[in-house]
C-alpha positions in Angstrom: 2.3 -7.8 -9.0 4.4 -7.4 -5.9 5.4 -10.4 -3.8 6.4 -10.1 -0.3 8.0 -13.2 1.6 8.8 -13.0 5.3 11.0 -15.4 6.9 10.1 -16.4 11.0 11.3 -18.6 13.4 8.9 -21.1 13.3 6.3 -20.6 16.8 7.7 -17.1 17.7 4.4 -15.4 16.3 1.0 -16.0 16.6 -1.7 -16.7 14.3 -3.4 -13.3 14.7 0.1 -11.5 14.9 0.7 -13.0 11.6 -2.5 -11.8 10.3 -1.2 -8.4 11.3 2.1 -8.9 9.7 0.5 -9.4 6.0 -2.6 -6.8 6.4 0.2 -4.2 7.4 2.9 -5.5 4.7 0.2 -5.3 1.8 -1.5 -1.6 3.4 2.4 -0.3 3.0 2.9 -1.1 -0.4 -0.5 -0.3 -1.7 0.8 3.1 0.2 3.0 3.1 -2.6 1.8 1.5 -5.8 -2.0 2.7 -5.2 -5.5 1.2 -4.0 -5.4 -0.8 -7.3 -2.8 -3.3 -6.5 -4.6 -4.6 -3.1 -5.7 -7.6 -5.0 -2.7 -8.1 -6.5 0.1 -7.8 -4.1 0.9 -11.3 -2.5 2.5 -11.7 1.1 4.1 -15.8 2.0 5.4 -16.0 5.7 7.3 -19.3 5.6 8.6 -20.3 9.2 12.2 -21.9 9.5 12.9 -24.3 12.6 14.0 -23.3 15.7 17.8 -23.1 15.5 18.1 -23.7 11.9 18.3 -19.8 11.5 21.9 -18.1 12.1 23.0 -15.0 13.3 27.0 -14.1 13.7 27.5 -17.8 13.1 25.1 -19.1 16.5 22.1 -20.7 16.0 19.0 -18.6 16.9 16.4 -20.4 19.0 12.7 -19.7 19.6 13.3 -19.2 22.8 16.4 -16.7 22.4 13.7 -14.6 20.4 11.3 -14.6 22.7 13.6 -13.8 25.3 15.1 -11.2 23.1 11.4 -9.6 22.7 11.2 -9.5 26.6 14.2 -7.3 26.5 16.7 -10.5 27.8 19.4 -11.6 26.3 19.5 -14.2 24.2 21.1 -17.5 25.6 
């Protein structure tokens, strides 16, 4: 039984979008392992606080993704 866990920052994505995020997850690895396993294959998405996730040793913000996804860069 496959488990998938996703990692956010916490209030970057939206209820539906994370909705999308496991129905797309699971239909990619029953792509794999067969129809069989849909019941089966679990998907988490735990959230981390905003600026409690690093990258390159900064602290990455909510807002620095979402400006990031708007093509700016991040503050």
């Amino acid at each position: 039984m496959p488990l998938i866990q996703v990692n956010l920052i916490e209030e970057v994505f939206t209820p539906e979008q994370k909705r999308q995020i496991i129905k797309k997850l699971t239909d990619a690895m029953v792509e794999v392992e067969g129809e069989a396993m849909r019941g089966v294959t679990w998907v988490t998405i735990q959230e981390v606080r905003s600026g409690e996730w690093g990258i390159g040793g900064q602290p990455l913000t909510t807002a620095d993704v979402k400006a990031l996804a708007a093509g700016k860069a991040a503050a």
